[in-house]
N, C-alpha and C positions, 0 to 999 in steps of 0.2 A: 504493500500500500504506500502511497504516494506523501510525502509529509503534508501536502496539503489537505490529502484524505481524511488521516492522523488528526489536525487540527481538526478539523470539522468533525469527525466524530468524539474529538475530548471535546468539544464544545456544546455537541449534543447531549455528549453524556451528563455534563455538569448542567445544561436546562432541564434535561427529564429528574436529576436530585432538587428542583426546585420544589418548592410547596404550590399547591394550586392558587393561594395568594398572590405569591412571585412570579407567577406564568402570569397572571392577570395583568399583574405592576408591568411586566416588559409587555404584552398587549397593548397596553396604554403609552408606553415610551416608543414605541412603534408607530402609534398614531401617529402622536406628537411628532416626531420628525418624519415623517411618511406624509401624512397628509399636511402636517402644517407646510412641507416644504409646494405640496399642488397647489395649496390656497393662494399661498406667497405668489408660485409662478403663475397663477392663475389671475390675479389682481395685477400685477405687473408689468407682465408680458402679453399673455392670452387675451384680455380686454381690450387690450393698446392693438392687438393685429385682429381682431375680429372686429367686423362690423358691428356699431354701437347694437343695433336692430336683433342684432342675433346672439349677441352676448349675454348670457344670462335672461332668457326671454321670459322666463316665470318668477323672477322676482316681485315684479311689478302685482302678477297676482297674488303672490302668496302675502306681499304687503296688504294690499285690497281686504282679504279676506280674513285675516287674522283684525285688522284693525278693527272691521265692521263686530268682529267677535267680542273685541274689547270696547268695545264702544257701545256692548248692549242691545247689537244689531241682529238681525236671522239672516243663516247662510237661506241663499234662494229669493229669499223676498226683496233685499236689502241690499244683495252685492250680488252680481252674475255669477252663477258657482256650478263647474263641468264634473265636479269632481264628488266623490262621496261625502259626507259631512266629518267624519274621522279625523279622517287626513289633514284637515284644516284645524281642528281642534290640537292635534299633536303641533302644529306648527306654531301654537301660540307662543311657546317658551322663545323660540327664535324671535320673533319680535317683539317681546318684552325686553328680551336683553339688546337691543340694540341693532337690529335688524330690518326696522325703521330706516335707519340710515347707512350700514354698511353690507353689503354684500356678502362682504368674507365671515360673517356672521351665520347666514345660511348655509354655510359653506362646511366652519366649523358644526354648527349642529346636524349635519348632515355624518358629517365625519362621527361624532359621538353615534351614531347608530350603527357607522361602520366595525368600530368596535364594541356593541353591544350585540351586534351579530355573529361576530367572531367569539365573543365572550360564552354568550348562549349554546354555542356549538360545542365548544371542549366543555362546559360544565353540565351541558344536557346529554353529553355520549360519553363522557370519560369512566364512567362506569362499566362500559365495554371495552376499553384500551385506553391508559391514561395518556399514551404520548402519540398516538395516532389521532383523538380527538384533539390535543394541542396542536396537532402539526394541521388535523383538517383546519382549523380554526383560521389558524393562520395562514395557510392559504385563501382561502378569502379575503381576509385581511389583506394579503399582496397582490390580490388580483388587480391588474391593471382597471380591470372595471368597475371595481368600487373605488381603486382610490379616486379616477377622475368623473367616474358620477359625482360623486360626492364633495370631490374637491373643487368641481365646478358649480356646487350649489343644484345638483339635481335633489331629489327628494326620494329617489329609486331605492336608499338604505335603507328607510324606514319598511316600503311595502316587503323587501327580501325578509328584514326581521320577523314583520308577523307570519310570512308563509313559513317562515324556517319554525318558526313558535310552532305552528300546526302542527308540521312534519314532523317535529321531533314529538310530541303530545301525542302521537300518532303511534310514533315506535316505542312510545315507552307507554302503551295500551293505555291513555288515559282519555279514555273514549269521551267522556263529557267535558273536559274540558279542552282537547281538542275540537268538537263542535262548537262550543262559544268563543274558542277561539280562531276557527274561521268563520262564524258569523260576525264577529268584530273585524274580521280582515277583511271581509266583504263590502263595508261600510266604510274602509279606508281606501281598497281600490280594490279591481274587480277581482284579480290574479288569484288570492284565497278560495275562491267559489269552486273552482277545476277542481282542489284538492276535494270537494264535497263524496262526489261520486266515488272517488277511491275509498274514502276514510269509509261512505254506506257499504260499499262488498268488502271492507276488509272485516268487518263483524257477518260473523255468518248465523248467529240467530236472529231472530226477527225482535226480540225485546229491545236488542242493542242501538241494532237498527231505527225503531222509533224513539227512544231515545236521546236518538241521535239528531232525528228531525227536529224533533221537540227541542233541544237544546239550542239548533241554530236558528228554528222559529220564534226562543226567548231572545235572543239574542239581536235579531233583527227587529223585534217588535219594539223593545225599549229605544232601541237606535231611532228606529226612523218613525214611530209612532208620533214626538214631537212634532215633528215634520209637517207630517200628512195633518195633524189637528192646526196647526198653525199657517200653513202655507202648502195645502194640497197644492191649487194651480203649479205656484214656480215650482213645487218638487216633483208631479206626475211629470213636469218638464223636462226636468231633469232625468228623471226616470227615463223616461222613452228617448231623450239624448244619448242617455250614457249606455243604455244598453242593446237597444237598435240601431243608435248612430245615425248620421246623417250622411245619405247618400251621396249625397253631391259635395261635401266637403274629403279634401285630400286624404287619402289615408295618413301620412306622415311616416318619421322615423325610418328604418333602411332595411326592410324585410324585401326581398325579392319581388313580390307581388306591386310595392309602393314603385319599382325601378319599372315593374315591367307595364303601372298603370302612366309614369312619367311617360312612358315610348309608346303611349298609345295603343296599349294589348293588354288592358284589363280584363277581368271577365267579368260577366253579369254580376252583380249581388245575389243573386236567389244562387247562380250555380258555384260562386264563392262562398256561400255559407253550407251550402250542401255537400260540399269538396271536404268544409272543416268540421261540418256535423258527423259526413263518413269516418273521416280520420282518428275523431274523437273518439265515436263507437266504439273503431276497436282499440283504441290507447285505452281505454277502461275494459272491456268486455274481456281482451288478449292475456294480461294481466290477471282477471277475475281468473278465467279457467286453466290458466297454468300457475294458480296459487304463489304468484309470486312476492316478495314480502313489502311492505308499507314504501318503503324506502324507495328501491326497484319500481314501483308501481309508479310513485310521482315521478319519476326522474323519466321514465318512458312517456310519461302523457306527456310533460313539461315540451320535451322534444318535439314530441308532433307537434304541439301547439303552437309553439316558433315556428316551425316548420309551414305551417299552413296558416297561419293568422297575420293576416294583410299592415297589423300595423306591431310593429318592435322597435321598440327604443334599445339603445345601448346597455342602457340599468338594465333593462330586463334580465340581461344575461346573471344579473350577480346572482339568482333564484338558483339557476341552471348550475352554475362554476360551486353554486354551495352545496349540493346536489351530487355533483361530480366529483368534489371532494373528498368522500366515501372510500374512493376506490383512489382518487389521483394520491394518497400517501404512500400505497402501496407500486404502483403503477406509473412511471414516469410518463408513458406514451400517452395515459389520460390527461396529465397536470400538463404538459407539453401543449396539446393541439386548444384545451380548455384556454391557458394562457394565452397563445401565439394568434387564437384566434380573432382577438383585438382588433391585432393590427389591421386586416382587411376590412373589419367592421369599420372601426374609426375613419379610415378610409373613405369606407363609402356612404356614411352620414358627411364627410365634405362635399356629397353629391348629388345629396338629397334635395329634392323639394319640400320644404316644413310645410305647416296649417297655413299659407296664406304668406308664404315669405319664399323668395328664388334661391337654388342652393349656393353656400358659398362659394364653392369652384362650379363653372357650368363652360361647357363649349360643345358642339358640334357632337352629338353623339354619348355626350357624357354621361346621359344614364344607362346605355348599355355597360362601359365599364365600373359602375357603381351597380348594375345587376351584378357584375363576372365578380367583384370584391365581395358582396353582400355574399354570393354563391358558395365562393371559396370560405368565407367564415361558416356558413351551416354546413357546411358539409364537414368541417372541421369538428365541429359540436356534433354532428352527426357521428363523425366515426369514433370519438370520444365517449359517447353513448353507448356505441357498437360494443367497444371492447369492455365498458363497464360492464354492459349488461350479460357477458359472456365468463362472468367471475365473482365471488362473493365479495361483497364489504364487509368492513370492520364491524359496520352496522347489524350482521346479521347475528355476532354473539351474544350468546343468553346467559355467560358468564361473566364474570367479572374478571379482570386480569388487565398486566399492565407488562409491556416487555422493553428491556430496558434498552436495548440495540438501539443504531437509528433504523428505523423503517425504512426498505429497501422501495427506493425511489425508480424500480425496475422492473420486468417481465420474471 
């Protein structure tokens, strides 16, 4: 072995003798230079070379909508609101502190969720491998896609926490409180909901199963009961917005289907939604009959749904890469094609058309090679899934145990 190998394994070995305290404290000292350094370059540099227009484009509303909160006001009636009511409530803390008036404020509270996500993973699996759960943790944590979600002031940290909450509620059988906890995810943004159908066939009696209803039916009632007694209009509004969508507005974001509607070869909406309804079927039904476990189950719907759903933002992926984590500590090939596949993305959101804005780099042709980028990253996620799913996770032990090696980053 190589003396650099040497170091890095005496370096691992003296992290795994840490206390689960000390794994948290360097989680947090990770942020802190990790993202504080994206904020920095992000305020600096990245707003100075991006177009004011496209720079941070939801600040303005998350300002809007937290104000109108603080002010005594109702999301819907009071301020125009696309989004669930949740989502807006979590964002209060950010402009109370200051958020109001700087940017990099969103930025940082975006970041504290990137390490609450990371947090939540090694102390909600570490009971099945103490340093495989640290290492998945922290792979997300270094994902390219959360630090500059996040660093850029997206909000995409927040939604991966609540779904990774389910998910993990989910493997560690706690059946009711994984349903209230995607019915509260539900109400933050839509992503939560998919996990529904899994979490129903992964109880196989029928008590569990209603339950199970019952628990996300409490859960939505209390949410959005306000609502509907206060401002039914603006919020069936909203309702049929958010969940049917509007036809004739862009899809956005850089999923293949958004490049291939820029180039004039969209398909219908009835047979786009019939394409994702098929797809879905069997990402749940596939699953049901070859009994495979919670874990494996989401991570195979997750993919189709990228795969076939017209509109993807860049956060999205953090869901997927947390997901793929499982396997990528043991598995280099997975943490590889998970990581690298950024770069094509990033890429080709410079080539996107947004909601009602032209994409930042555009010339002659330029959404076919922002299809061939977009392409090349899912399929990248694609074949990352392939080999996941062709192997057990760490997730599937029912023991407890912790091994002190570092975890072979290999085939």
């Amino acid at each position: 072995m190589s003396s650099m190998g040497k170091r890095c394994e005496g370096l691992w070995t003296r992290v795994c003798a840490l206390s689960p305290g000390r794994k948290l404290v360097l989680y947090a000292t990770i942020t802190l230079l990790v993202y504080g350094t994206m904020i920095v370059v992000d305020n600096a540099f990245l707003m100075a070379a991006i177009d004011p227009d496209l720079s941070h484009p939801d600040m303005d509303v998350y300002r809007a909508r937290t104000q109108t909160i603080l002010d005594g006001g109702l999301l819907y009636r009071d301020v125009h609101t696309e989004t669930p009511p949740i989502i807006n409530y979590l964002l209060v803390p950010a402009q109370v502190m200051g958020g109001a008036d700087h940017d990099w404020v969103w930025s940082a509270y975006f970041s504290l969720f990137a390490f609450l996500l990371s947090a939540m993973m090694y102390l909600g699996l570490r009971h099945l491998d103490e340093n495989k759960a640290f290492l998945a943790g922290m792979l997300v944590l270094l994902s390219p896609f959360t630090i500059v979600e996040s660093g850029t002031g997206e909000d995409e940290s927040i939604v991966a926490f609540l779904f990774m909450a389910a998910v993990i509620l989910m493997l560690l059988k706690r059946h009711s409180a994984a349903s209230a906890a995607i019915g509260v995810g539900v109400w933050t943004k839509m992503f939560p909901i998919l996990l529904f159908p899994v979490h129903f066939l992964q109880q196989r009696d029928r008590r569990g199963r209603i339950r199970s209803v019952l628990f996300l039916a409490l859960a939505t009632g209390l949410i959005a009961l306000p609502f509907v007694v206060m401002c039914w209009d603006d919020f069936s509004f909203f309702l049929n917005f958010y969940f049917l969508g509007d036809e004739g507005r862009p899809t956005g974001g850089h999923s293949i289907w958004h490049f291939l509607w820029m180039g004039g070869w969209s398909l219908p909406s009835v047979m786009q939604l019939a394409l994702l309804g098929g797809a879905m079927a069997f990402a749940y039904l596939y699953p049901y009959y070859k009994k495979m476990p919670a874990w494996q189950s989401a991570t195979l719907m997750l993919m189709v749904f990228f795969t076939f759903y017209p509109k993807v933002h860049g956060g999205y992926w953090i869901m997927l890469v947390a997901l793929l984590s499982a396997w990528a500590v043991q598995d280099r090939r997975i943490w590889a094609r998970s990581f690298l596949a950024f770069v094509p993305m990033i890429l080709a959101t410079m080539l996107a058309e947004g909601e009602g804005t032209a994409p930042p780099v555009e010339f002659y042709g330029s959404w076919l090679l922002g299809f061939f980028l977009a392409l090349v990253g899912l399929l990248m996620f694609i074949d990352a899934t392939r080999l996941a799913l062709r192997q057990a996770p760490f997730t599937d032990r029912t023991v407890e145990g912790s091994e002190q090696p570092l975890p072979r980053l290999g085939p």
